[in-house]
C-alpha positions in Angstrom: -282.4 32.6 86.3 -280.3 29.1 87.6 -281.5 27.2 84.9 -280.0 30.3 82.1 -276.4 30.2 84.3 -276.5 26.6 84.2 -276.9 26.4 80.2 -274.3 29.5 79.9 -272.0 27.7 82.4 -272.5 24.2 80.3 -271.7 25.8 77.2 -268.6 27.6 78.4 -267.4 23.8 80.0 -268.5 22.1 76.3 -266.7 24.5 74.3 -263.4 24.6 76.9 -262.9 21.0 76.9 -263.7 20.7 73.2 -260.7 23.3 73.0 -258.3 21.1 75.0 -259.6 17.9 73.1 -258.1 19.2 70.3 -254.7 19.4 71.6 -251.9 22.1 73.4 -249.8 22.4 70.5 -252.8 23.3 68.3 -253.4 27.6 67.5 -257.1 28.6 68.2 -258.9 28.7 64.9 -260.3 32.0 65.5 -262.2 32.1 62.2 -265.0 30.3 63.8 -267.7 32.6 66.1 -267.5 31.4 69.8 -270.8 29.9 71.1 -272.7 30.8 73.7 -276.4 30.4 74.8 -277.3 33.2 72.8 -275.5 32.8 69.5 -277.5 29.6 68.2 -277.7 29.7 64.6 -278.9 27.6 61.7 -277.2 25.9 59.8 -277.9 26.9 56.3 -276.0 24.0 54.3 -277.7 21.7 56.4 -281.4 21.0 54.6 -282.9 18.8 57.5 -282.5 21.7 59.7 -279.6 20.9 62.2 -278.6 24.1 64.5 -275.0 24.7 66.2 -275.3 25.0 69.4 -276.0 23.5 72.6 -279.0 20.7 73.1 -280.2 19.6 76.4 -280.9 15.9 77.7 -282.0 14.7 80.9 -280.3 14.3 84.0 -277.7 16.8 83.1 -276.3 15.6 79.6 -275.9 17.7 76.4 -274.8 17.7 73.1 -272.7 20.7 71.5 -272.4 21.0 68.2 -269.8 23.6 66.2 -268.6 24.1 62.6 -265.1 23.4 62.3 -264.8 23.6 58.4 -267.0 22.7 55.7 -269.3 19.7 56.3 -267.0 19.3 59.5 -268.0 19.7 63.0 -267.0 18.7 67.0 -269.8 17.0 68.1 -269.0 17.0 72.1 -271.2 14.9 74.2 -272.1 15.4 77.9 -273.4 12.1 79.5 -273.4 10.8 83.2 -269.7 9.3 82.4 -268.2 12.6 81.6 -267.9 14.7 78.5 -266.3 13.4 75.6 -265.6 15.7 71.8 -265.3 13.4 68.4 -264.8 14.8 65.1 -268.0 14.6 63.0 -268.9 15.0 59.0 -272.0 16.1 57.2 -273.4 13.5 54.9 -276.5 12.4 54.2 -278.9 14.8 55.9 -276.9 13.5 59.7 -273.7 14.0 61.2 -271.4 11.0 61.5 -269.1 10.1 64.1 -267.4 7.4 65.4 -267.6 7.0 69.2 -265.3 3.6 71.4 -265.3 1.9 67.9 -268.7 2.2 66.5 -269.7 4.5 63.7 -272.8 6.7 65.2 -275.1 9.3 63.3 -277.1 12.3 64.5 -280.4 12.7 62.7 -283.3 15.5 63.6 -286.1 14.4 65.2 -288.6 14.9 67.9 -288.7 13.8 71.5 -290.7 11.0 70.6 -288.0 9.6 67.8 -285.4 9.7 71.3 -287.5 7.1 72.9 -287.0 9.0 76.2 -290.0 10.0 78.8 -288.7 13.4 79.3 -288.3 14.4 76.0 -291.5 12.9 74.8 -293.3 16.5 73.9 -290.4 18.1 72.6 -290.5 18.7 68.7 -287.1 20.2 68.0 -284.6 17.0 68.8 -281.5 15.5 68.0 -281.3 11.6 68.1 -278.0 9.7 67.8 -280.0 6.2 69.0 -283.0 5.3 70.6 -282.3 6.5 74.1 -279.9 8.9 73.6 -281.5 12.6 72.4 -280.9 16.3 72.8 -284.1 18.9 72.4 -284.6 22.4 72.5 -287.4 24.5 73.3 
């Protein structure tokens, strides 16, 4: 049961600062279903298979990922310095971002692919480099 309030209480956190990222002035796009820990759905434009939603790291960090037009998304990013939300585009079977200068990409792949020990068994991953994934399941 904690592990299920801390995924719904990480969601709720993702998708509130993701909110105030995009500034105060800004009216709620309402249009867009709000996410929560059951509401994960595929994404059919997508053909490698990339889901909205929240994916888990270790040690606490995350990745949430939500439509904000077509081939646009937030990609908001959890990691042991804080949380941080970029502006992402479909292209190419990834997502690309850019994130303190460089341009990064978010590819499926499996817990091996993320080069991380505790993700190693996982088959449903999101890798942005070697080092830094997000799994499911």
């Amino acid at each position: 049961m904690a592990r299920l309030q801390k995924l719904v209480l990480t969601v709720a956190c993702g998708t509130l600062i993701a909110s105030c990222n995009r500034g105060a002035d800004h009216t709620p796009d309402h249009s867009q279903p709000q996410l929560s820990a059951s509401s994960v759905v595929a994404e059919p434009s997508a053909p490698s298979g990339f889901w909205l939603g929240l994916w888990t790291g270790p040690e606490g960090t995350s990745l949430l990922l939500s439509k904000t037009k077509a081939n646009r998304y937030d990609v908001t990013i959890r990691s042991l310095d804080g949380v941080a939300t970029y502006p992402g585009v479909w292209a190419h079977d990834e997502i690309e971002f850019t994130r303190a200068g460089q341009n990064e990409r978010i590819r499926a792949g499996t817990g091996r692919d993320t080069g991380m020990k505790w993700l190693l068994e996982k088959k449903n991953c999101l890798v942005i480099r070697l080092g830094e994934g997000f799994c499911r399941g």
